[in-house]
C-alpha positions as YAML, in Angstrom:
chain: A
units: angstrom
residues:
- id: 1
  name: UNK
  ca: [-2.70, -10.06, 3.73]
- id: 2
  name: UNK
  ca: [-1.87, -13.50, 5.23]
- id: 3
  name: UNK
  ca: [0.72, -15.09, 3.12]
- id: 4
  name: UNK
  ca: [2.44, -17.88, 3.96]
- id: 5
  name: UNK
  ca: [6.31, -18.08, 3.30]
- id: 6
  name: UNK
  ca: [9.42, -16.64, 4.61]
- id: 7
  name: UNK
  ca: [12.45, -14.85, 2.39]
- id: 8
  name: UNK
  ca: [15.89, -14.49, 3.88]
- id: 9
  name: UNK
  ca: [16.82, -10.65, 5.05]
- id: 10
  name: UNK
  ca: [20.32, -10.90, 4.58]
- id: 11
  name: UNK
  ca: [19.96, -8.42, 0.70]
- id: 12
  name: UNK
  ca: [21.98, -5.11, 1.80]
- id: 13
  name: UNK
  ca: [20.88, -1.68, 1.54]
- id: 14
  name: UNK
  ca: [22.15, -1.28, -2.11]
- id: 15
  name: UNK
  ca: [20.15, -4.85, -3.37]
- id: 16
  name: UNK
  ca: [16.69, -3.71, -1.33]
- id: 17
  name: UNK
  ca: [16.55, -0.15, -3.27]
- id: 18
  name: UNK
  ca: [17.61, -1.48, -6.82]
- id: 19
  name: UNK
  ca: [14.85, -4.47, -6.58]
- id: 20
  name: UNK
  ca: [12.37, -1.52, -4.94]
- id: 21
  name: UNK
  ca: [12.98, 0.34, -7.85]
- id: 22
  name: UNK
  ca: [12.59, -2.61, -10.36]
- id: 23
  name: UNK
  ca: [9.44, -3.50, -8.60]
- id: 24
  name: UNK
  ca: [7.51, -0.46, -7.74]
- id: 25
  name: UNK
  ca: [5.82, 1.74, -10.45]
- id: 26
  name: UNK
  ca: [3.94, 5.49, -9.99]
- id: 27
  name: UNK
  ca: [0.70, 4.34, -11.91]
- id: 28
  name: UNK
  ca: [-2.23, 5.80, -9.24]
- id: 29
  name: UNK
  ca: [-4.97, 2.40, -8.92]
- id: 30
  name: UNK
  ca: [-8.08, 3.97, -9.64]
- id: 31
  name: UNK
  ca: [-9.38, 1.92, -6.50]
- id: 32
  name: UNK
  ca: [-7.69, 5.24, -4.64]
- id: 33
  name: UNK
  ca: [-11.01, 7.55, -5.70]
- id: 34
  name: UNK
  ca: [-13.06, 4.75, -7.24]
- id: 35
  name: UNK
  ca: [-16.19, 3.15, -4.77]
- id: 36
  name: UNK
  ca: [-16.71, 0.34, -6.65]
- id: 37
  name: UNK
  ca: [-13.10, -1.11, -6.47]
- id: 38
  name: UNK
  ca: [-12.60, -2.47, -2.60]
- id: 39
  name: UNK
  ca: [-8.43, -2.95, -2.01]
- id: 40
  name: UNK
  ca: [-8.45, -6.31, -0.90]
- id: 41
  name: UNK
  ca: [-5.78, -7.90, 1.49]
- id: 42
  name: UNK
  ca: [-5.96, -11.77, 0.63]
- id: 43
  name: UNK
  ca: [-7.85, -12.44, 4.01]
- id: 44
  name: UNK
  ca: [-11.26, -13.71, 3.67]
- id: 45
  name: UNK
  ca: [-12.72, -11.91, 6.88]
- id: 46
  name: UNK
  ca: [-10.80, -8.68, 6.14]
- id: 47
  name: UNK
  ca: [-11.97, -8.60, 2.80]
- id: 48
  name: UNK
  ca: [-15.62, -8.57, 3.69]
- id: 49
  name: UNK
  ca: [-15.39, -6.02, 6.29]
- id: 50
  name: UNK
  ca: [-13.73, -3.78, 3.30]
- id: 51
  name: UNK
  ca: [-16.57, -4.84, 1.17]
- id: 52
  name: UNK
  ca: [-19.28, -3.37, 3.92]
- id: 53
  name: UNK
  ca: [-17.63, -0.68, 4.83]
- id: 54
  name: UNK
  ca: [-17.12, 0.43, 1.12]
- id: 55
  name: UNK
  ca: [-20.80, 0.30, 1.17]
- id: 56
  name: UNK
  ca: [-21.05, 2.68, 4.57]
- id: 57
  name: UNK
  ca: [-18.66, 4.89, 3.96]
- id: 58
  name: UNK
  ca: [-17.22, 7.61, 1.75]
- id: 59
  name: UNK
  ca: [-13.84, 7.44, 0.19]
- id: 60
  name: UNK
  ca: [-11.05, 8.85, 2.02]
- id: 61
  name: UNK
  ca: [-8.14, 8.73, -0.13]
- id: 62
  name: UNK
  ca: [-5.00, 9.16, 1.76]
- id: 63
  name: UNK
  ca: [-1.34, 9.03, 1.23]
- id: 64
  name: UNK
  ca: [2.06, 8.10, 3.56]
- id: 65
  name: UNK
  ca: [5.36, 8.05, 2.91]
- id: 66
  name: UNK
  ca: [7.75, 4.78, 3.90]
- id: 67
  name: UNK
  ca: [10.78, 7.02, 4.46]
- id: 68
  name: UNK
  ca: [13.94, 4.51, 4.67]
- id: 69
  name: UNK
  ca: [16.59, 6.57, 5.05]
- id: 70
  name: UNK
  ca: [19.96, 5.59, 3.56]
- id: 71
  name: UNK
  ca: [22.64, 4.39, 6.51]
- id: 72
  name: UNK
  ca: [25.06, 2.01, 6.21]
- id: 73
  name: UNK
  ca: [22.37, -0.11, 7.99]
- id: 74
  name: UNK
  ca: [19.09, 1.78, 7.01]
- id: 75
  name: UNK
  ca: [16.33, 2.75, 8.96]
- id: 76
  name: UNK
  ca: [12.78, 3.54, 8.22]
- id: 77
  name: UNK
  ca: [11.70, 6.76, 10.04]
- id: 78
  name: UNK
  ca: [8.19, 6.51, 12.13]
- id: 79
  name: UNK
  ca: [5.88, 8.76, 14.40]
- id: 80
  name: UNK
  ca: [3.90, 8.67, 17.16]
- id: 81
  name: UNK
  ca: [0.90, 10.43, 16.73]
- id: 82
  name: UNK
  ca: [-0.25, 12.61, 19.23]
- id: 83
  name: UNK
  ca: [-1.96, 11.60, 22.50]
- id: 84
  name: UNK
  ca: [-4.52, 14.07, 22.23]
- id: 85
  name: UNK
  ca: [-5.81, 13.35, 18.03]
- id: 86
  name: UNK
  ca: [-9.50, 12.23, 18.15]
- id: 87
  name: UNK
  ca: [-8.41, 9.25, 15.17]
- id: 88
  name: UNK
  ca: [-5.69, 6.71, 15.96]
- id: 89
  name: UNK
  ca: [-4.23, 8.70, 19.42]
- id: 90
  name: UNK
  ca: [-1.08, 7.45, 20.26]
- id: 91
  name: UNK
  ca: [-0.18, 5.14, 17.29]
- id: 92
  name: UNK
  ca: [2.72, 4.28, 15.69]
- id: 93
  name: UNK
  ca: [2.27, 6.18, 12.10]
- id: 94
  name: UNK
  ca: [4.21, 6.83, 8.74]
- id: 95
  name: UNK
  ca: [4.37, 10.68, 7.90]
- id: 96
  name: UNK
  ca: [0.98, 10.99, 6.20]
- id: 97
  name: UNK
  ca: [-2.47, 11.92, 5.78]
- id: 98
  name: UNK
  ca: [-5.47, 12.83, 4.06]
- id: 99
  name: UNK
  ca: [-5.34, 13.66, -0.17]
- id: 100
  name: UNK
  ca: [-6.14, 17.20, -0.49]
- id: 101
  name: UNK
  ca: [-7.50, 18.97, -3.76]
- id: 102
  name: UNK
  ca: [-4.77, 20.54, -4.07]
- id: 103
  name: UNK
  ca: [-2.22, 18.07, -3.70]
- id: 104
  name: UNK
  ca: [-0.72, 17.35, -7.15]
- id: 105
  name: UNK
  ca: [-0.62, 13.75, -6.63]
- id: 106
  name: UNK
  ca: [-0.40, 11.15, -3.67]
- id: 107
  name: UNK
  ca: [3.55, 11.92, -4.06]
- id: 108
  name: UNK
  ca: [2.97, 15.62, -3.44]
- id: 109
  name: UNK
  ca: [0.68, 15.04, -0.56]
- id: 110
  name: UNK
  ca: [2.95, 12.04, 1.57]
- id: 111
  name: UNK
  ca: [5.87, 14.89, 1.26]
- id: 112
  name: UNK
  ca: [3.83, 17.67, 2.56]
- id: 113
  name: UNK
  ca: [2.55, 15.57, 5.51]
- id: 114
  name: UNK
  ca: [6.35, 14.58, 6.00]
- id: 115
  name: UNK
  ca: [7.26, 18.51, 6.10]
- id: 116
  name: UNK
  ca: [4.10, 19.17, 8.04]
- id: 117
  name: UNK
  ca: [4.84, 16.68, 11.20]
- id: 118
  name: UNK
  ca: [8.15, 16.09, 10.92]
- id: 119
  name: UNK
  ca: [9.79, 18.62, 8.89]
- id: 120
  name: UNK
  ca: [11.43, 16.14, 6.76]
- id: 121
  name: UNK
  ca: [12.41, 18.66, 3.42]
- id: 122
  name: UNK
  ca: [11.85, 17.41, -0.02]
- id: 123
  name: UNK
  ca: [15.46, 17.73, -0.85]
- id: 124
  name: UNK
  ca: [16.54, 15.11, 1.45]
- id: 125
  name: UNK
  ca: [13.89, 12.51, -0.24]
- id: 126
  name: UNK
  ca: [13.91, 10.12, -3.25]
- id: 127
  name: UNK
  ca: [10.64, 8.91, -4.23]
- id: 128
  name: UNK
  ca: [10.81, 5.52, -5.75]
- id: 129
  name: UNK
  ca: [7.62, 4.67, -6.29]
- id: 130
  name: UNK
  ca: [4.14, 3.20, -5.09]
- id: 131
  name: UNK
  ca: [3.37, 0.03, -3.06]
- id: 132
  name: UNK
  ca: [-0.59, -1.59, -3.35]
- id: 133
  name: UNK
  ca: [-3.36, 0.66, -2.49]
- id: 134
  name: UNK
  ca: [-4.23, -0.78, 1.26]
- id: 135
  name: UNK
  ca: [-7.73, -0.27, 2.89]
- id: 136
  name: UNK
  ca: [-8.68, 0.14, 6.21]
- id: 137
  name: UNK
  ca: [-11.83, -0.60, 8.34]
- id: 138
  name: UNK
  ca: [-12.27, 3.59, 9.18]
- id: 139
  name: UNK
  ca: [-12.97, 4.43, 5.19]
- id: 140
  name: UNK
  ca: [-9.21, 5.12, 4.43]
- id: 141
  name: UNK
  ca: [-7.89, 4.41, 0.93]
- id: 142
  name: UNK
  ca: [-3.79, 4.82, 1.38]
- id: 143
  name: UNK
  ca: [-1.40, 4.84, -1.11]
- id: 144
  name: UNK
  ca: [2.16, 4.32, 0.50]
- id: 145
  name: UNK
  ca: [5.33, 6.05, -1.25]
- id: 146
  name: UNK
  ca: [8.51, 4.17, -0.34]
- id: 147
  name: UNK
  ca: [11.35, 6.68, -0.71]
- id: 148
  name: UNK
  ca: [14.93, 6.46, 0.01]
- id: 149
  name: UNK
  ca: [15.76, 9.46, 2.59]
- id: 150
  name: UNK
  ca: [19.68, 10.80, 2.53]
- id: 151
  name: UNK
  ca: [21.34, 11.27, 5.80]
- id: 152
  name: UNK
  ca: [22.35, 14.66, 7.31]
- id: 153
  name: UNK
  ca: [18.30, 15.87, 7.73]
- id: 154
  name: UNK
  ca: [16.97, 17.30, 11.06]
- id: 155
  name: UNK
  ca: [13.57, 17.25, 11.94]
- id: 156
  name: UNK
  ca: [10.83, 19.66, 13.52]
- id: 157
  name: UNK
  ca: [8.21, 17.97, 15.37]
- id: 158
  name: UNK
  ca: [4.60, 19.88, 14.77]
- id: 159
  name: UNK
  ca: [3.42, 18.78, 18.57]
- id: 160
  name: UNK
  ca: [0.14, 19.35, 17.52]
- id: 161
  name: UNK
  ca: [0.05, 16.02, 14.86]
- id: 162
  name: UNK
  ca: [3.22, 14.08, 16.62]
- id: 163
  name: UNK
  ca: [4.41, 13.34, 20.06]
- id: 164
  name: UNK
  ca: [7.80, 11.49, 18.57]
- id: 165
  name: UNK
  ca: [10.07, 10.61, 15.78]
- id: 166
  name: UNK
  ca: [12.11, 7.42, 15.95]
- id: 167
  name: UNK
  ca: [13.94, 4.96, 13.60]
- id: 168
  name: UNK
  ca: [13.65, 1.60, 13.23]
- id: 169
  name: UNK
  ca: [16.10, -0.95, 11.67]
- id: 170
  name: UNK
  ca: [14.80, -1.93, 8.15]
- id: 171
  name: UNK
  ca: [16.51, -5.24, 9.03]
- id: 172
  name: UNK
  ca: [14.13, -6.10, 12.16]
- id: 173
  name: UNK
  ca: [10.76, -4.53, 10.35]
- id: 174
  name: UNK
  ca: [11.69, -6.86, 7.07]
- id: 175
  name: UNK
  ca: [12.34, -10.19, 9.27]
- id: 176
  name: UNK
  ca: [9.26, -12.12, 8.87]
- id: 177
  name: UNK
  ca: [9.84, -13.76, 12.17]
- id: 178
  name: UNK
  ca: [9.01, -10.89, 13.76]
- id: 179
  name: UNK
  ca: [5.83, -10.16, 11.94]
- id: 180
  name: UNK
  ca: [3.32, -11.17, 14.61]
- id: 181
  name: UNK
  ca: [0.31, -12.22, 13.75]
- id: 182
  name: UNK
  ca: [-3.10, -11.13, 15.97]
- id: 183
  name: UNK
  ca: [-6.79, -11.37, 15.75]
- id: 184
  name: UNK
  ca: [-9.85, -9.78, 16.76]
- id: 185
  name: UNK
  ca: [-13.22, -9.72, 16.71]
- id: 186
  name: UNK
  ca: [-15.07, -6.68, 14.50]
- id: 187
  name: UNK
  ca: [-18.87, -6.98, 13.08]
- id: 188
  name: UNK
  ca: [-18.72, -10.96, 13.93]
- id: 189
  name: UNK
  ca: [-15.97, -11.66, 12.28]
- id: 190
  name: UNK
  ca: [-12.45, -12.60, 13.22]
- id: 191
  name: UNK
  ca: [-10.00, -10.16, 11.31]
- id: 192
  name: UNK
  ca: [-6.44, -10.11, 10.97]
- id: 193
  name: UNK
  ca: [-3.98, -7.79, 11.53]
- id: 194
  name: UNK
  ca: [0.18, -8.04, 11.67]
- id: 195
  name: UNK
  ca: [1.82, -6.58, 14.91]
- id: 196
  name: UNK
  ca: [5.85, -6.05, 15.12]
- id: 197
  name: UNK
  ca: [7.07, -5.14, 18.49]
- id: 198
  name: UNK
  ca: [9.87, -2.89, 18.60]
- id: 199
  name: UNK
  ca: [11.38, -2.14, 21.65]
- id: 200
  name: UNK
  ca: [8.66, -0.24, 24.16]
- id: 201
  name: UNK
  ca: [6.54, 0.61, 20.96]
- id: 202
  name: UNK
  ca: [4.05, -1.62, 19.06]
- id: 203
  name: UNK
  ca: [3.78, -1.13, 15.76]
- id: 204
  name: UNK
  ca: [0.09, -2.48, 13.97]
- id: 205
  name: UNK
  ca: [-2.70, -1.91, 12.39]
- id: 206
  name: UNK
  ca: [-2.21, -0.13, 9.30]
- id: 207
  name: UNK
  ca: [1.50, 0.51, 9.77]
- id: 208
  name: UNK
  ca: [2.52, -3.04, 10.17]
- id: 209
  name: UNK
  ca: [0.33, -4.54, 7.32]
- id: 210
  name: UNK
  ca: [1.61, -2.15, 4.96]
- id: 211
  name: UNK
  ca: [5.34, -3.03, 5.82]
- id: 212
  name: UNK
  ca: [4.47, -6.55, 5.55]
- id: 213
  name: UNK
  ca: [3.34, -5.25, 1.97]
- id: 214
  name: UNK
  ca: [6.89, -4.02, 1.73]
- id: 215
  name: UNK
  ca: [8.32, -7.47, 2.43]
- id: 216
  name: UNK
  ca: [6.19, -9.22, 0.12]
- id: 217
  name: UNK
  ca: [6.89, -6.90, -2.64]
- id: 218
  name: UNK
  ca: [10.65, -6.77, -2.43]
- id: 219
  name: UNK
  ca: [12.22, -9.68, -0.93]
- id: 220
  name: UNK
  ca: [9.60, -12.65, -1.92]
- id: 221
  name: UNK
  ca: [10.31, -13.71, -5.42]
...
């Protein structure tokens, strides 16, 4: 998770999807379903809280989609998930969720989420392919699906999962210098976690390490 080194964001639109394609595959890691592979992040401390919880608690294989949607200065589309869920109230989301049986792969289920909260039809969305399988401290396994999202779409918020839809400039959430870096204390350790500020929104947790993913996997050499 914390890497050292910083790549210039100047690539355009066209250069970030052709090296995203070049880069990303759709092989499933069998760490998505499999106990006894832990996703680790590169981070001492978070690795060993992974490790434990692995040991606590089920599997929950999940899947979100990085929708970056195709403007002449492209955007990735976010939520805000609604103030009244009992997991993650109020937090700056992908379109996503849970794996369900009858999903027909981690593809399938990111785009139904995306049509579930946000209305967001298949149509308008190129899958490209997978980024690293990314763990989380609540028992979640997600697989990310960066897709390239064609203008013209409009969107129906399901209240009940989402308070808002936004955009953010792919530009500001791929310049490393405003990848913040926080800390805090969980089971006596000190874990990591990236933080990106946009605006009045804070986007962590989850959300911002598996951007900083992104960045990692497409611009760094």
């Amino acid at each position: 998770m914390v890497r050292t080194g910083a790549a210039a964001t100047t690539i355009g639109a066209g250069e970030f999807f052709d090296r995203a394609r070049e880069r990303l595959r759709f092989d499933i890691p069998p760490g998505l379903t499999d106990a006894g592979i832990v996703p680790l992040t590169g981070d001492d401390d978070n690795d060993a809280v992974l490790r434990t919880i692995a040991l606590e608690t089920p599997i929950r294989p999940a899947a979100v989609l990085i929708p970056v949607i195709a403007r002449e200065q492209p955007t990735v589309l976010l939520t805000q998930r609604a103030a009244h869920l009992k997991e993650h109230a109020g937090q700056i989301a992908f379109p996503g969720g849970k794996i369900d049986a009858t999903d027909a792969s981690p593809i399938d289920a990111a785009l139904r989420e995306a049509w579930e909260e946000v209305g967001l039809t298949r149509d308008f969305v190129e899958p490209i392919g997978y980024l690293d399988l990314y763990g989380t401290s609540f028992g979640f396994r997600i697989l990310p699906t960066l897709a390239r999202v064609r203008p013209g779409f409009d969107l129906r918020i399901n209240t009940n999962e989402v308070d808002h839809a936004f955009e953010v400039p792919l530009s500001f959430l791929m310049n490393p210098l405003n990848h913040k870096l926080g800390r805090k204390q969980f089971r006596g350790r000190t874990r990591s976690f990236y933080e990106m500020p946009f605006a009045e929104r804070n986007i962590w947790g989850a959300t911002a390490g598996i951007l900083r993913v992104l960045y990692e996997r497409v611009y760094l050499k």
